[in-house]
C-alpha positions in Angstrom: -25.4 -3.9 5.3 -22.7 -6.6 6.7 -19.9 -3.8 6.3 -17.6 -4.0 9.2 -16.8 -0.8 11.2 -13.1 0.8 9.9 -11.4 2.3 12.2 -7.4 3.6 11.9 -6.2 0.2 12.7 -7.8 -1.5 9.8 -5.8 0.6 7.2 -2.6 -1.4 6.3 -0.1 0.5 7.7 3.3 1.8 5.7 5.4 -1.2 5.8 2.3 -3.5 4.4 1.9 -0.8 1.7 5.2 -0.8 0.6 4.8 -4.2 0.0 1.8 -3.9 -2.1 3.6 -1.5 -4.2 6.4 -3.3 -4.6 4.2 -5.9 -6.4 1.7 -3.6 -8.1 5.4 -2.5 -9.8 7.3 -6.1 -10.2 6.0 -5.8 -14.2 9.0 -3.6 -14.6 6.5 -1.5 -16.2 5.6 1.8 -15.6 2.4 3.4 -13.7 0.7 6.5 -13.2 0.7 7.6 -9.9 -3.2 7.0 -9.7 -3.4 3.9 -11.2 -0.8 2.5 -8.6 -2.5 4.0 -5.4 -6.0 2.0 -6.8 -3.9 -1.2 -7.7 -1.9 -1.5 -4.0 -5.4 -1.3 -2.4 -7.0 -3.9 -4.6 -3.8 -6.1 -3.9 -4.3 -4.8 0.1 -8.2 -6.2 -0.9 -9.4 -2.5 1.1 -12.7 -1.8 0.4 -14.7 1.2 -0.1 -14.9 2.4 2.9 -11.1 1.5 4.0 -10.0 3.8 0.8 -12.3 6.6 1.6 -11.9 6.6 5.7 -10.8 10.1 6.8 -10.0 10.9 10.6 -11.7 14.1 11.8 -12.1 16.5 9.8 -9.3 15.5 7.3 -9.2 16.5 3.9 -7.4 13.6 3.1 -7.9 9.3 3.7 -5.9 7.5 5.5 -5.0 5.1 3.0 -3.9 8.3 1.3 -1.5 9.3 3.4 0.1 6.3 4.5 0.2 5.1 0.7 1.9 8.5 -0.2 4.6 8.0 2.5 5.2 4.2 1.8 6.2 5.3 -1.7 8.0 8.3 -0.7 10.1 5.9 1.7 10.8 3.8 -1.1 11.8 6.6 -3.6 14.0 7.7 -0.9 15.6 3.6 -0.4 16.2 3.5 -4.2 13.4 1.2 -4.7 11.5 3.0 -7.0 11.7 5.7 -9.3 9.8 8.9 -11.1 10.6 8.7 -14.9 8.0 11.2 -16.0 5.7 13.1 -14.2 3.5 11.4 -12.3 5.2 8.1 -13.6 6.1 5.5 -11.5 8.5 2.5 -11.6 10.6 -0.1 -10.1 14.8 0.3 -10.1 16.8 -2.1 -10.8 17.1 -2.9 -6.7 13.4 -2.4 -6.1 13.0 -5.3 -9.3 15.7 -7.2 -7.3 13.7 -7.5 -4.0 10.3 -7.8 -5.2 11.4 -11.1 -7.8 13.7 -11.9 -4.3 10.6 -12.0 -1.8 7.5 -13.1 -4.4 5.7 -10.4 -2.6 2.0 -11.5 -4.9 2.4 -14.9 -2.9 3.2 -14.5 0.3 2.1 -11.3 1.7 -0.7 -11.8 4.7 -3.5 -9.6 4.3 -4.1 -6.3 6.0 -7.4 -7.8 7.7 -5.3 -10.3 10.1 -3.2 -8.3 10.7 -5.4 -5.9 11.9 -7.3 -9.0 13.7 -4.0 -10.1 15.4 -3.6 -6.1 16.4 -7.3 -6.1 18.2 -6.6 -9.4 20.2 -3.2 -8.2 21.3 -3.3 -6.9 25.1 -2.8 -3.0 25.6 
């Protein structure tokens, strides 16, 4: 019953999901499509309720979308590839800039972000 209200602002947004998928990949191996969307959120530490969130009446999450257009932005940059159907892996530049930045280590959570974002003045 302590589960915090979610609200748009506490989805990570594209940027911070790139990120995460740029270290769910740094392996070098390959991943299902499924099995990285469920790894960047458990690197993002969502919850339940932050992977499910819809807006309206939308057929699809949040999370969803923004996780499908962080990894279409980095298909498009070179940064990862499709080697098989619904395969997905690092190139050699997106293996470059994921060993380059230690992404696992030094990535801030979604959460302060998100924190920072509420105590900001409109």
């Amino acid at each position: 019953m302590n589960e915090k209200r979610v609200t748009k602002n506490s989805i990570p947004d594209e940027k911070a999901i790139e990120r995460a998928i740029l270290d769910a990949l740094k392996s070098g191996r390959q991943k299902s499509e499924a099995s990285l969307e469920t790894d960047t959120a458990a690197i993002l530490g969502l919850s339940v309720a932050e992977r499910t969130y819809r807006i309206g009446a939308s057929k699809t999450t949040l999370y969803g979308n923004r996780f499908k257009k962080a990894r279409a932005e980095l298909h498009e940059a070179g940064l990862i590839e499709y080697p098989a159907k619904a395969k997905v892996r690092l190139t050699g530049d997106g293996k470059t800039l994921a060993q380059e930045h230690a992404l696992g280590a030094s990535q801030p959570k979604h959460a302060e972000d998100a924190r920072r974002k509420a105590a900001e003045p409109a």
